[in-house]
C-alpha positions, 0 to 999 in steps of 0.5 A: 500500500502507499498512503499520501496524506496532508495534513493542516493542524492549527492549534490555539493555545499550544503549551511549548517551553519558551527560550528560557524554558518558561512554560507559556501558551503560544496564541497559535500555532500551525503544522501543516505538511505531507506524509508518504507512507509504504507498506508491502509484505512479500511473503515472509518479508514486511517493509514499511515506510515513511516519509514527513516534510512539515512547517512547524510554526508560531501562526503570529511570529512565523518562527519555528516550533522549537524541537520539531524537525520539518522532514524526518522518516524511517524505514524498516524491514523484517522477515520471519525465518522459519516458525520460530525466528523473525528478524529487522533492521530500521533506519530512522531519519531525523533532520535539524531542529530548532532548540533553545541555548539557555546558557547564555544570556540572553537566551539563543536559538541553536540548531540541533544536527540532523541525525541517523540511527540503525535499530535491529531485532531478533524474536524466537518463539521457544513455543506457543506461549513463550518468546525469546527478543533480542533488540539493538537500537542505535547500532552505530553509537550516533552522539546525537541531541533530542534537546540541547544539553541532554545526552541521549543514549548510546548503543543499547541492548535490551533482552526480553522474555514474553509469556502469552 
């Protein structure tokens, strides 16, 4: 399937963190864009995607939202091996953002780096009841920013058992 949607969404009264990250309401804000999306499963394997391009702005000032990015998307493939095992990968895309620098005085704009990051995953069902999940999520250890200042994290594996 491929899905094309637009989308115009205007917001009174947005409650959004000010540069000096006081919380206020902004009068209006206005996201509008296009958002493509992919999906087919061929066989056993399922891709999906998809791709955003907004204009996050203040309605009255026309300045950027803070933390939104205007294009991101992502991509991910998985494919069952077998009855027991499933296997993925994705790829997610972020691109520059907005943010505010309250280190200085007074407060300033910066640009936060658009970024990459590759996840991966593995699911084994031991029977009908219980799984097995392995996931990697940013792979190649990206140094990347959701808000100034704040680390995120590095690569990190999580492990996981279920039982239905």
């Amino acid at each position: 399937s491929v899905d094309v949607a637009y989308f115009d969404n205007r917001t009174h009264n947005l409650i959004v963190a000010d540069a000096a990250w006081k919380m206020q309401n902004l009068n209006q804000a206005r996201i509008n864009g296009v958002e493509l999306g992919y999906a087919e499963q061929m066989g056993k394997t399922r891709v999906t995607a998809s791709l955003t391009r907004q204009n996050p702005r203040d309605a009255d000032t026309g300045q950027l939202l803070l933390r939104r990015a205007e294009l991101f998307g992502n991509l991910s493939v998985s494919q069952q091996v077998g009855t027991a095992w499933k296997i993925g990968g994705e790829w997610q895309y972020s691109g520059e953002r907005e943010d505010a620098y309250i280190g200085s005085y007074p407060v300033r704009r910066v640009i936060l780096a658009s970024y990459s990051l590759v996840n991966l995953t593995a699911h084994y069902k031991l029977d009908k009841h219980l799984d097995v999940s392995l996931r990697a999520d940013n792979l190649f250890n990206q140094d990347y920013m959701l808000a100034h200042g704040y680390n995120t994290l590095g690569r990190t594996l999580f492990v996981g058992v279920s039982y239905q």
